[in-house]
C-alpha positions as CSV (number, residue, x, y, z in Angstrom):
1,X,121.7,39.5,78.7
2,X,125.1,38.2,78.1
3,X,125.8,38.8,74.2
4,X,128.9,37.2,74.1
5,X,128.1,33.4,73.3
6,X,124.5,32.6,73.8
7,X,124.6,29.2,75.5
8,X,120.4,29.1,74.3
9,X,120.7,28.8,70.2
10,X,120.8,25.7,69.0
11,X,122.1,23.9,65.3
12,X,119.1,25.3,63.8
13,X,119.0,29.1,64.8
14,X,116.2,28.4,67.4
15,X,116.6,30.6,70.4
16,X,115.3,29.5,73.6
17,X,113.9,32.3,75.4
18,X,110.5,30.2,77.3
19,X,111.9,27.9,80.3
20,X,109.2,25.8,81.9
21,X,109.4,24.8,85.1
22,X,108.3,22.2,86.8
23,X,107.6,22.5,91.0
24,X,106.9,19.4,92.3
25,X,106.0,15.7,90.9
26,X,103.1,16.0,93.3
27,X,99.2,16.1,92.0
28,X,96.5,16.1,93.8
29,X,94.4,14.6,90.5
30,X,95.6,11.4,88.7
31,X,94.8,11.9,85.0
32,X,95.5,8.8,83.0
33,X,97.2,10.5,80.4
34,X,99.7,12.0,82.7
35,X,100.5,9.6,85.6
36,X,100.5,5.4,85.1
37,X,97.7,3.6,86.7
38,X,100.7,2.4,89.0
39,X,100.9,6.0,90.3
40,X,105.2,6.6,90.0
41,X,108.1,6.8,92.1
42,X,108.7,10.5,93.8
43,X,111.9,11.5,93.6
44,X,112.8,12.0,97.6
45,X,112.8,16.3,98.7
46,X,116.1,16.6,99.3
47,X,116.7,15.6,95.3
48,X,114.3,18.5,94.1
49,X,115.3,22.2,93.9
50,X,114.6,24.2,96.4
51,X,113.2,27.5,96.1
52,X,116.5,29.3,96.2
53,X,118.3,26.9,93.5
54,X,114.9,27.2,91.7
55,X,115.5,31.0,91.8
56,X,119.4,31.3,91.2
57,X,119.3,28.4,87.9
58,X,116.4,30.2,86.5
59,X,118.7,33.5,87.1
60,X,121.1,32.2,84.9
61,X,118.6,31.4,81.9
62,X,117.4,34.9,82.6
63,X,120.9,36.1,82.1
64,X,121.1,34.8,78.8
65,X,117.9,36.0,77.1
66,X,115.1,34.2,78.9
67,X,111.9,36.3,78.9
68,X,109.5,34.0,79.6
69,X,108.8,31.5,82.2
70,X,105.9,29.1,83.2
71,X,105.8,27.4,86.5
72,X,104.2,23.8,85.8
73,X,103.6,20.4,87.7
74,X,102.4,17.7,88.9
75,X,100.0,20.8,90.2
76,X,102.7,23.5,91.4
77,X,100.6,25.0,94.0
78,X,100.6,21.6,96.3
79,X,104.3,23.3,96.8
80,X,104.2,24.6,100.7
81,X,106.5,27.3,99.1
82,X,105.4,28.3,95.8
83,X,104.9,31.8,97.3
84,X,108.4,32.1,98.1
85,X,109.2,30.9,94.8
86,X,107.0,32.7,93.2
87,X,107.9,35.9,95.1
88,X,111.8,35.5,93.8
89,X,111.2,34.7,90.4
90,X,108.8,38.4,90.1
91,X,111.9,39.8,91.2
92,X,113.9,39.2,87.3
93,X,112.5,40.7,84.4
94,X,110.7,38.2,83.2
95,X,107.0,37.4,82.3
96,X,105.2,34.6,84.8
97,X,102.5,32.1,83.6
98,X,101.2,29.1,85.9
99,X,99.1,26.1,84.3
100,X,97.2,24.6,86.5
101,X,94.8,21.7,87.3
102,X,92.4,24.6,89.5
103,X,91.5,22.6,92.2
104,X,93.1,25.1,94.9
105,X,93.8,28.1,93.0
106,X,91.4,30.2,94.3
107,X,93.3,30.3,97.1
108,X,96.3,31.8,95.3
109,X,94.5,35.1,93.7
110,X,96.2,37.5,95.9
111,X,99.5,36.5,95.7
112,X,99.3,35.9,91.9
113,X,97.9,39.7,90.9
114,X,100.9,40.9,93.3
115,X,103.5,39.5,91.5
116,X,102.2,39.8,87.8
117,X,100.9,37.2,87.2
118,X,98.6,37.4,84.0
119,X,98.1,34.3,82.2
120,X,96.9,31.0,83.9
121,X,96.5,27.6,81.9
122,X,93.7,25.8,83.6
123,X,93.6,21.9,82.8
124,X,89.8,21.0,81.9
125,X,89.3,17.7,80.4
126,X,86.0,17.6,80.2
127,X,82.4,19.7,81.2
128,X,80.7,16.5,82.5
129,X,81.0,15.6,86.7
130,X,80.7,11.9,86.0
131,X,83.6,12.1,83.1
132,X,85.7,14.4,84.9
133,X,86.0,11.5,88.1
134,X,86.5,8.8,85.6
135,X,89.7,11.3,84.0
136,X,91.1,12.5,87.2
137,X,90.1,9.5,89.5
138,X,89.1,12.2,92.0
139,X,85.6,14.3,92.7
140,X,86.6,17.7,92.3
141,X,84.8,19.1,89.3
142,X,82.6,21.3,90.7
143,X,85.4,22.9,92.1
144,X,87.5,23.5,89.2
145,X,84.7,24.7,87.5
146,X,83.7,27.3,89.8
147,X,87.2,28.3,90.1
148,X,87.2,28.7,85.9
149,X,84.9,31.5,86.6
150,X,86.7,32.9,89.9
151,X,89.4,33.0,87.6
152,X,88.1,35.3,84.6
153,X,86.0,37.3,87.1
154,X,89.1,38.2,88.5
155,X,90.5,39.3,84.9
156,X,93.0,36.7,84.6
157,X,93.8,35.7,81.2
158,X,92.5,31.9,81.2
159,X,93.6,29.5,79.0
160,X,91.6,25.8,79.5
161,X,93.5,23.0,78.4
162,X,91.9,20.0,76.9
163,X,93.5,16.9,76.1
164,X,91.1,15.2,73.7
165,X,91.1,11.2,73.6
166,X,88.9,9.5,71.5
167,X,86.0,7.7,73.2
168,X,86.6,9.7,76.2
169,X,85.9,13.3,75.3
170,X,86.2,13.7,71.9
171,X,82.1,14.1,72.0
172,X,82.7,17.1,73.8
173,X,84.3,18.9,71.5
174,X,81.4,21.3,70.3
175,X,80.3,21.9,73.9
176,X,83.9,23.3,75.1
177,X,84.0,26.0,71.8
178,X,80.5,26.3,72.3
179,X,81.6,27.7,76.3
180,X,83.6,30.2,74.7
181,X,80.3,31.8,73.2
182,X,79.6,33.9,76.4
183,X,82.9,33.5,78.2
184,X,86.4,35.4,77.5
185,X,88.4,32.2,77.4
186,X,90.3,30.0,74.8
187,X,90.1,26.8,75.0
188,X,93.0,24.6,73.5
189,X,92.4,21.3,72.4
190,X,95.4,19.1,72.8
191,X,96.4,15.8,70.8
192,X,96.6,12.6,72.8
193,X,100.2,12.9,73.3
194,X,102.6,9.2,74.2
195,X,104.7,9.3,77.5
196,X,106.0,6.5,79.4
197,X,103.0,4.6,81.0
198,X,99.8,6.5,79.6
199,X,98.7,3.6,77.3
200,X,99.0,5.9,74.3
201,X,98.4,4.7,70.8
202,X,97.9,6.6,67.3
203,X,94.1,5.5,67.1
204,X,93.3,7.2,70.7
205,X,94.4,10.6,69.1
206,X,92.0,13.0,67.6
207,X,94.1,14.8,64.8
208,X,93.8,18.3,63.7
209,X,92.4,17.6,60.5
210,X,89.1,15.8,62.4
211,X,89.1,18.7,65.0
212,X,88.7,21.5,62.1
213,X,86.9,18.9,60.4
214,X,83.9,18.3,63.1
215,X,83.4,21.9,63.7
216,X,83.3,23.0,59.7
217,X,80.6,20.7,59.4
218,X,78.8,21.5,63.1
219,X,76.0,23.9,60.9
220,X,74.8,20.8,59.3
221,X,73.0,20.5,63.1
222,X,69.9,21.7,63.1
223,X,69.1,20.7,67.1
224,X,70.8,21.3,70.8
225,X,73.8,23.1,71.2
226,X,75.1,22.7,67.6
227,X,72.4,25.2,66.3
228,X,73.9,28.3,68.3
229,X,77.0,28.6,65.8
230,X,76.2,31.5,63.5
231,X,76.1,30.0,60.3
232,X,76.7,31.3,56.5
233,X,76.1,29.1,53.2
234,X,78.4,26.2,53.8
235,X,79.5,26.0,58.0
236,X,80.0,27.9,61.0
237,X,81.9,31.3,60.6
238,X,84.9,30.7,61.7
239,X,87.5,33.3,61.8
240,X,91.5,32.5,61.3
241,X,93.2,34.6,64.1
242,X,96.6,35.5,64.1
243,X,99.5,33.3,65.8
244,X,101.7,34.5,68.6
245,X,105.5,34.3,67.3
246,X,106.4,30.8,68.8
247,X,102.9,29.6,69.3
248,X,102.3,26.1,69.5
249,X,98.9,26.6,69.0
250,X,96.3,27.0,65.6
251,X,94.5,30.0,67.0
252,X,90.4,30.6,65.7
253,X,87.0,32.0,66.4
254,X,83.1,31.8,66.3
255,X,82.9,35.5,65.1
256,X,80.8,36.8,67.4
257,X,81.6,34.4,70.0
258,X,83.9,36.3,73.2
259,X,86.0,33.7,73.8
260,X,88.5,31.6,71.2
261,X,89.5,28.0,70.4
262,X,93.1,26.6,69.5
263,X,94.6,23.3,68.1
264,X,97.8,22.2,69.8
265,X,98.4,19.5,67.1
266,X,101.7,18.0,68.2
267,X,101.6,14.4,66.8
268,X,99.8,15.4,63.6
269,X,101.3,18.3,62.7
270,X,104.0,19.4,64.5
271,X,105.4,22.9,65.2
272,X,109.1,22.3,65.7
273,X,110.9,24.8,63.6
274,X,110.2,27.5,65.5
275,X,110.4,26.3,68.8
276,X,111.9,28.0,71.8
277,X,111.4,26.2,74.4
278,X,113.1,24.8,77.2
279,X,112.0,22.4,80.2
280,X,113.3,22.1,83.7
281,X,112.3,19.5,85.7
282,X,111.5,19.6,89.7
283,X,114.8,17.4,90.5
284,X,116.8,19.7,88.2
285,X,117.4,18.0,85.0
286,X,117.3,19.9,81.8
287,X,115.0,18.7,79.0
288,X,116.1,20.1,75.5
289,X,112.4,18.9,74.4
290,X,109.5,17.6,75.8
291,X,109.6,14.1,73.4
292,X,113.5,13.7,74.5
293,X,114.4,10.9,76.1
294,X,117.7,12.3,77.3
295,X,118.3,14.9,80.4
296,X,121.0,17.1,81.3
297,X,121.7,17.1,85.2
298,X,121.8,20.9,86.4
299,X,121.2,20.7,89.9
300,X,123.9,18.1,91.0
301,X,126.5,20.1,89.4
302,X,125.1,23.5,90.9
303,X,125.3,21.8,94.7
304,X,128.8,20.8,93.8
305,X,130.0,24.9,93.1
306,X,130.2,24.2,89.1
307,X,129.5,26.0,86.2
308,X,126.2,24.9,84.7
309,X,126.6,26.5,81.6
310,X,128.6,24.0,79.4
311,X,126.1,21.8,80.6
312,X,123.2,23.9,79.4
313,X,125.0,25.0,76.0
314,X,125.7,21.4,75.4
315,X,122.3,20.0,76.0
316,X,120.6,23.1,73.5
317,X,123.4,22.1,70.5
318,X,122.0,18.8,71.4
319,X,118.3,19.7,70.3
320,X,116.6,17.8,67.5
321,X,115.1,19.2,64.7
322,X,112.0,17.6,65.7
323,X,110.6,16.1,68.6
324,X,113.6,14.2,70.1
325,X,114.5,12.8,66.5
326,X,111.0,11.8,66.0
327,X,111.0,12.4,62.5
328,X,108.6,10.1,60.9
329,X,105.5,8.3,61.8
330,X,107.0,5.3,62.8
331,X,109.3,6.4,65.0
332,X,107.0,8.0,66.8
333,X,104.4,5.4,66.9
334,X,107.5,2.8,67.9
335,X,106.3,2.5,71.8
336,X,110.3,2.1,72.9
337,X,110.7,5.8,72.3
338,X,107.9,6.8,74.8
339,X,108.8,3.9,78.0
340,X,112.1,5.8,77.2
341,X,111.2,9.1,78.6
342,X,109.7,10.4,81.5
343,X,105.9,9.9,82.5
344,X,104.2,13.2,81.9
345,X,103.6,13.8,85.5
346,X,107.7,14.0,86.2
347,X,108.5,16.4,83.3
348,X,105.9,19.0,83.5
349,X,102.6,20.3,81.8
């Protein structure tokens, strides 16, 4: 790592060590809370990195104390050469995670054990066929599924991702930690978040506090799936565990239970201040933060023979505190600041 300036601190002593990047714009599912009903315009191929420039920019952030990277979409593995990629990146010294949607990934085991690959997000919205098809606007449930279990049978570390809307899945939430009863998993519920065209509004969100709140109280169920928590005088045992360093996530138990349960609580109750993350996007634009609705244009400059890393510095000085400057409620709630940024599908999961 180059110690002399680190071009990845920012204004607030935050150092960026976790790129996420993004492959494609491509999906082969259409969540509603990621792409518009409209669907959205794809930026042309010969505008997104290839796997080289994917390689030698991510080389760069390696260079100056990036340890971590996750390779996101659209669904990355619709890329024709995500094994090439893939194949270069295991070459830095670097930890590899994927997130996924799981419809093809079972395809991919091979190639992902041989170049290190531990940790796979799976998206998971829902345990229900019919619900799942009314999500995704495709019929591939079965398949994820199964591949959920391909997955951990194959000792990957699995991570399922649930967004939780309310009045879509919200009543689901019981069934999803109750999964993680016999299965080595944790399952991360995920606030509603607001990007440009997914119809978000506050009241759609289910909060922390009503997450923690719904499964204290689950032992008050004396019937169906409720009734297998193990109980004690006043709820459920659940058991605190202890937060990775840079963790978005609230991380807890059933004790007992094999697998886990986490609360990504990003519009609630944010976890800014010890953030260290940065996002790349499949046409090469820099993202200081996910909620930011300005970019930093790597890969135009890289073509040309520049020097990328005034570019970089500038755009991690740049960084918020907080979510692009969304510092209160009602700048956050204010819908201009979402149509202002990029769908989810175009940033990466």
């Amino acid at each position: 790592m180059d110690t002399t300036t680190n071009i990845l601190t920012d204004t607030h002593g935050r150092l960026h060590n976790y790129l996420r990047i993004s492959l494609t714009e491509r999906c082969n599912l259409r969540c509603s809370y990621c792409m518009p009903s409209e669907g959205v315009p794809l930026t042309p191929k010969a505008h997104l990195m290839n796997a080289e420039e994917v390689y030698e920019i991510t080389k760069l952030f390696v260079d100056y104390g990036v340890t971590k990277v996750r390779l996101t979409g659209g669904e990355p593995l619709v890329r024709k050469d995500f094994p090439e990629i893939l194949t270069k990146l295991a070459s830095l010294p670097i930890s590899i995670s994927i997130t996924s949607n799981g419809v093809s990934i079972d395809r991919h085991l091979d190639l992902l054990k041989a170049h290190g690959v531990k940790n796979i997000n799976l998206s998971l919205d829902t345990l229900d066929p019919v619900k799942f098809k009314k999500i995704t606007f495709r019929n591939y449930f079965d398949k994820v599924y199964a591949n959920t279990f391909t997955l951990i049978d194959a000792g990957f570390n699995v991570k399922i991702n649930v967004v939780l809307m309310k009045g879509i899945n919200d009543d689901e939430l019981l069934d999803f930690i109750q999964f993680t009863k016999d299965h080595p998993v944790s399952v991360r519920f995920i606030e509603f978040m607001p990007f440009d065209g997914n119809q978000w509004n506050r009241e759609k969100t289910i909060s922390y506090q009503e997450i923690m709140d719904t499964v204290e109280s689950a032992s008050a169920y004396r019937s169906g799936r409720f009734a297998k928590f193990p109980t004690g005088e006043v709820g459920p045992k659940i058991v605190r565990l202890q937060d990775a360093p840079n963790d978005t996530a609230k991380n807890y138990k059933i004790a007992g239970y094999q697998g886990e349960f986490a609360i990504i609580s990003t519009v609630t109750n944010p976890f800014c201040d010890t953030c260290n993350r940065l996002r790349l996007t499949a046409n090469g634009q820099l993202k200081n933060c996910l909620f930011s609705n300005t970019e930093s244009d790597l890969l135009t400059v890289y073509r040309a023979g520049g020097d990328i890393k005034p570019i970089i510095q500038k755009a991690v000085l740049g960084k918020f505190a907080m979510r692009g400057g969304l510092n209160t409620p009602e700048q956050f709630n204010d819908p201009k600041a979402h149509t202002d940024n990029r769908s989810m599908i175009r940033i990466g999961g």
